[in-house]
matplotlib code that plots the C-alpha trace (Angstrom):
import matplotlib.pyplot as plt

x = [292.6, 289.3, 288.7, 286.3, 282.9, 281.2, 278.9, 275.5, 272.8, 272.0, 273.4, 271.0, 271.3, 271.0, 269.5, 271.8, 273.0, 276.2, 279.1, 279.5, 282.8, 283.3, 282.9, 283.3, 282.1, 279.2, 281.1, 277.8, 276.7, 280.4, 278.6, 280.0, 278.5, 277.0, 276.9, 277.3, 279.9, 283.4, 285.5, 287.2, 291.0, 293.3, 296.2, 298.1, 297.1, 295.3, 297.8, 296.0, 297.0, 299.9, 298.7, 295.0, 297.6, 299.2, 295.8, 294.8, 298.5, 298.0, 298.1, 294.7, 293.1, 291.3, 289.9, 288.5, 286.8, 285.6, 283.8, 280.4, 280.0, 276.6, 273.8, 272.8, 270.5, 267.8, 267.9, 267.5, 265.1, 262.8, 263.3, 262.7, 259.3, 258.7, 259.5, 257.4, 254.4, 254.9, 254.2, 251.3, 249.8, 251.0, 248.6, 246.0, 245.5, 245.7, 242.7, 240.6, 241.3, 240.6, 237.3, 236.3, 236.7, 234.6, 231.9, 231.9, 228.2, 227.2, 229.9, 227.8, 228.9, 232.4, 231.6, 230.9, 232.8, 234.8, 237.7, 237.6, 237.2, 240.1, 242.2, 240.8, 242.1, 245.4, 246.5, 245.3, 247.4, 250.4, 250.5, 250.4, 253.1, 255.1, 254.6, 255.7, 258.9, 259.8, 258.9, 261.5, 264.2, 264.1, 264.4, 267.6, 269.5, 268.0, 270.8, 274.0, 277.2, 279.9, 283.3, 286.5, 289.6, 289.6, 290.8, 288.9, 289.5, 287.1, 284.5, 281.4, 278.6, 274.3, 273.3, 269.2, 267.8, 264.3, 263.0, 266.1, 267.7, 269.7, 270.5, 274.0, 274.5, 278.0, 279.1, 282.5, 284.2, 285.6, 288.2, 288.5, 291.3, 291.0, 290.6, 286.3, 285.3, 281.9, 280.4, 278.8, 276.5, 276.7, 274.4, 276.4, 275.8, 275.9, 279.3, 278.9, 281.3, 283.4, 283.2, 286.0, 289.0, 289.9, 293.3, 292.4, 293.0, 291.3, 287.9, 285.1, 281.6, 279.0, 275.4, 274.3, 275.5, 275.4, 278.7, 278.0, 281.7, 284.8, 288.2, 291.4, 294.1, 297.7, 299.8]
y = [-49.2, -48.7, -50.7, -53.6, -54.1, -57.3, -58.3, -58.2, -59.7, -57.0, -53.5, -50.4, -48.1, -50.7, -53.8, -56.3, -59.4, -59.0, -61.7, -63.3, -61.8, -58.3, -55.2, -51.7, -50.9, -52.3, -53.9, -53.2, -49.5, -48.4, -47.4, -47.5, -50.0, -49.3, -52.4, -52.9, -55.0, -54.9, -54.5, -57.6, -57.0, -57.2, -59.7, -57.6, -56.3, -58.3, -60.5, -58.8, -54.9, -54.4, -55.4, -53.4, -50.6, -51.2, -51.1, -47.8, -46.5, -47.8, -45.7, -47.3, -46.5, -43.2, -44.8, -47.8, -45.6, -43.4, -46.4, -47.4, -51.4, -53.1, -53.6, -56.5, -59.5, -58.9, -54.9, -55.9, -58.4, -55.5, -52.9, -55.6, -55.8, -51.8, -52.2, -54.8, -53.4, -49.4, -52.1, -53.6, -50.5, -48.7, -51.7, -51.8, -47.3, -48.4, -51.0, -48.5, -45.8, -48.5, -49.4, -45.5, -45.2, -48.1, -46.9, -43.2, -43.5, -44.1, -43.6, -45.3, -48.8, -48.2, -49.4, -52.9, -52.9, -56.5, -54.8, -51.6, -53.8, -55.9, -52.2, -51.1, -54.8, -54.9, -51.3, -52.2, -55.0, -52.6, -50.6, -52.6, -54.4, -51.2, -50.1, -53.5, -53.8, -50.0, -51.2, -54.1, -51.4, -49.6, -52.1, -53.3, -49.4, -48.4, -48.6, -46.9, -47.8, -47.9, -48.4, -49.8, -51.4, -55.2, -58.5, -61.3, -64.4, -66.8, -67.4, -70.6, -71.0, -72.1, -73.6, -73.8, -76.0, -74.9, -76.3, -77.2, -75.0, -73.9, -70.3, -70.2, -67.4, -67.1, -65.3, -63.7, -62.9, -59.6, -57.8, -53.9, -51.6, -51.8, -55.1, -55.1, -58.3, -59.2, -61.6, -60.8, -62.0, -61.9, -63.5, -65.8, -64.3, -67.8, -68.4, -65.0, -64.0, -66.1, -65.3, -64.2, -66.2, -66.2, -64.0, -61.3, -57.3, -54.8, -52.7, -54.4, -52.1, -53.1, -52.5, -53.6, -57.6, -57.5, -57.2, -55.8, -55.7, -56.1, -54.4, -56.3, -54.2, -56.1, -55.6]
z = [-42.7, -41.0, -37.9, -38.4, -36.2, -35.0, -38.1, -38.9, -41.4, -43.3, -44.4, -43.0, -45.7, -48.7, -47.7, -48.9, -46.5, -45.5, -45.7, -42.4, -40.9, -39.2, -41.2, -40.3, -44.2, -46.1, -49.3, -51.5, -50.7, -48.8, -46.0, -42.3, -40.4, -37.0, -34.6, -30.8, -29.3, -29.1, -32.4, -34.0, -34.2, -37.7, -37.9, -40.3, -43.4, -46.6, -48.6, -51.6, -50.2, -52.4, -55.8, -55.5, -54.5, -58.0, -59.4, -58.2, -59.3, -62.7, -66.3, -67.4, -63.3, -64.3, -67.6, -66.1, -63.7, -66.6, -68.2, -68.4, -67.8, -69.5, -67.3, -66.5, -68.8, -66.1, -67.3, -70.8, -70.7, -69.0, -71.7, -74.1, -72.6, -72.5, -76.4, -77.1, -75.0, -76.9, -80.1, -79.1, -77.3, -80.6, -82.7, -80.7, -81.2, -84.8, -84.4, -82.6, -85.5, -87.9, -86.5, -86.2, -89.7, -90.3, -88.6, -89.4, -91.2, -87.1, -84.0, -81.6, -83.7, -82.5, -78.9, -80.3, -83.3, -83.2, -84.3, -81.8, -78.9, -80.1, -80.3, -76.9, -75.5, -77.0, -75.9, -72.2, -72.5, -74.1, -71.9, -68.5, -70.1, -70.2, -66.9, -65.7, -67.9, -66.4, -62.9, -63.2, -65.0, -62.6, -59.7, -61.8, -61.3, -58.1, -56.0, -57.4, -59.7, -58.2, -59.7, -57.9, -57.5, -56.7, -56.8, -57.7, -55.1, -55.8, -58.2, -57.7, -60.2, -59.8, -63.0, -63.0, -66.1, -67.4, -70.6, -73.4, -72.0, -68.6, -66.6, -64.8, -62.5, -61.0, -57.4, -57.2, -53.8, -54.7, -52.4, -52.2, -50.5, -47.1, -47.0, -47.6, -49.5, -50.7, -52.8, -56.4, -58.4, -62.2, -65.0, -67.4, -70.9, -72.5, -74.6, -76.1, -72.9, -70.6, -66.8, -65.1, -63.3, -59.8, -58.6, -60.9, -60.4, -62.2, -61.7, -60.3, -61.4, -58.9, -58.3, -54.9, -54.7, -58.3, -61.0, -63.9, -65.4, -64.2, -66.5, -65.8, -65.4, -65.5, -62.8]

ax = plt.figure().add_subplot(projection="3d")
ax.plot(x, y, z, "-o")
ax.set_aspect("equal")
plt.show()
C-alpha cells in the first residue's frame, strides 16, 4: 500500500478538490501526490481490503473492465443541442436557397429578400448553437475513463427544485485498493434507474469526481 502524504485542496494534474484526509494518490486522476510535510501514518489496512481483493479476483473482473458505462445526462443534453442546431442551421441554408430561387429574375433582391434574411439568421443561430453544444461535450469527456475496483461506502443526495419539476444529484464515497477513497458525483436519471446502495463492490467507471456507472460484482 502506498504511503499517504499530508493533504492538499486540489489535485495538480487534474484539478479536482481533494477529500480532506492524507493522500499519497489523487482518487480522480490516480496521480501521486506531491506535498511537503511529514507523511501521515496507517493504522492497519482498510476494513474494505479483502472484499475489493475478491473483486479484482472475480470471473466477471476483466468484462466489467471491458465495458463501456453511459455518459453522463450533462453529455447528452449537449449533443442534443449540436442536433438540434445541424437542424436549424440545415433550415435556415434551405431558406436562403429558397429565397435565391425567388429572386433569380434579379440576385441583388436576395440581400433583402424577407425570407433570405430569415435563412441567413437561422443558420447563424444553427450553427453557434452547435459550436456551443460541442464545447460543453467536450468539457463532459476531457479528463479520462477510468475503470476500477471499489466499494461503495456511503451515498447522500442534493435535490434542486426548478419549475414543476426537481434535479437530484447524488455523491458516493467510493473506496479503491489501496485504500484511496473519493467522493462522486452522479446525476439521478429520474425513476428510469435507481441509484446505487451503500456497502456495495463492483466497478466504479469514473470521469474526474464524476460516476458514470458502477457494475456490481457479487462477492
Amino acid at each position: 500500500m502506498a504511503t499517504p502524504t499530508t493533504t492538499q485542496r486540489a489535485c495538480k494534474n487534474c484539478g479536482t478538490t481533494l477529500p480532506d484526509r492524507p493522500l499519497s494518490i489523487c482518487p480522480y486522476c490516480v496521480m501521486p501526490i506531491q506535498s511537503e510535510g511529514a507523511p501521515a501514518g496507517v493504522d492497519g489496512e482498510s476494513p474494505q481490503a479483502a472484499r475489493i481483493e475478491r473483486v479484482l479476483q472475480h470471473d466477471t473482473y476483466p468484462a466489467a473492465l471491458d465495458a463501456s458505462p453511459a455518459e453522463t445526462p450533462t453529455y447528452w443534453k449537449a449533443k442534443g443541442v449540436v442536433f438540434r442546431g445541424k437542424l436549424l442551421a440545415g433550415f435556415g441554408l434551405a431558406l436562403v436557397v429558397l429565397g435565391l430561387g425567388l429572386n433569380l429574375s434579379d440576385p441583388a433582391e436576395v440581400l433583402t429578400s424577407p425570407i433570405a434574411i430569415l435563412g441567413v439568421l437561422a443558420a447563424v443561430f444553427g450553427v453557434t448553437r452547435v459550436m456551443r453544444g460541442n464545447a460543453a461535450a467536450a468539457i463532459a469527456v476531457e479528463k479520462p475513463l477510468l475503470k476500477r475496483a471499489g466499494m461503495i461506502l456511503d451515498r447522500r443526495s442534493d435535490t434542486a427544485v426548478a419549475g414543476w419539476s426537481g434535479h437530484t444529484v447524488y455523491h458516493f464515497t467510493i473506496e479503491f485498493e489501496g485504500g484511496i477513497v473519493g467522493e462522486f458525483r452522479w446525476e439521478g436519471r429520474g425513476t428510469q434507474e435507481e441509484p446505487y446502495v451503500s456497502n456495495l463492490p463492483g466497478v466504479a467507471y469514473t470521469r474526474g469526481d464524476t460516476l458514470l456507472g458502477f457494475k456490481h460484482i457479487r462477492v
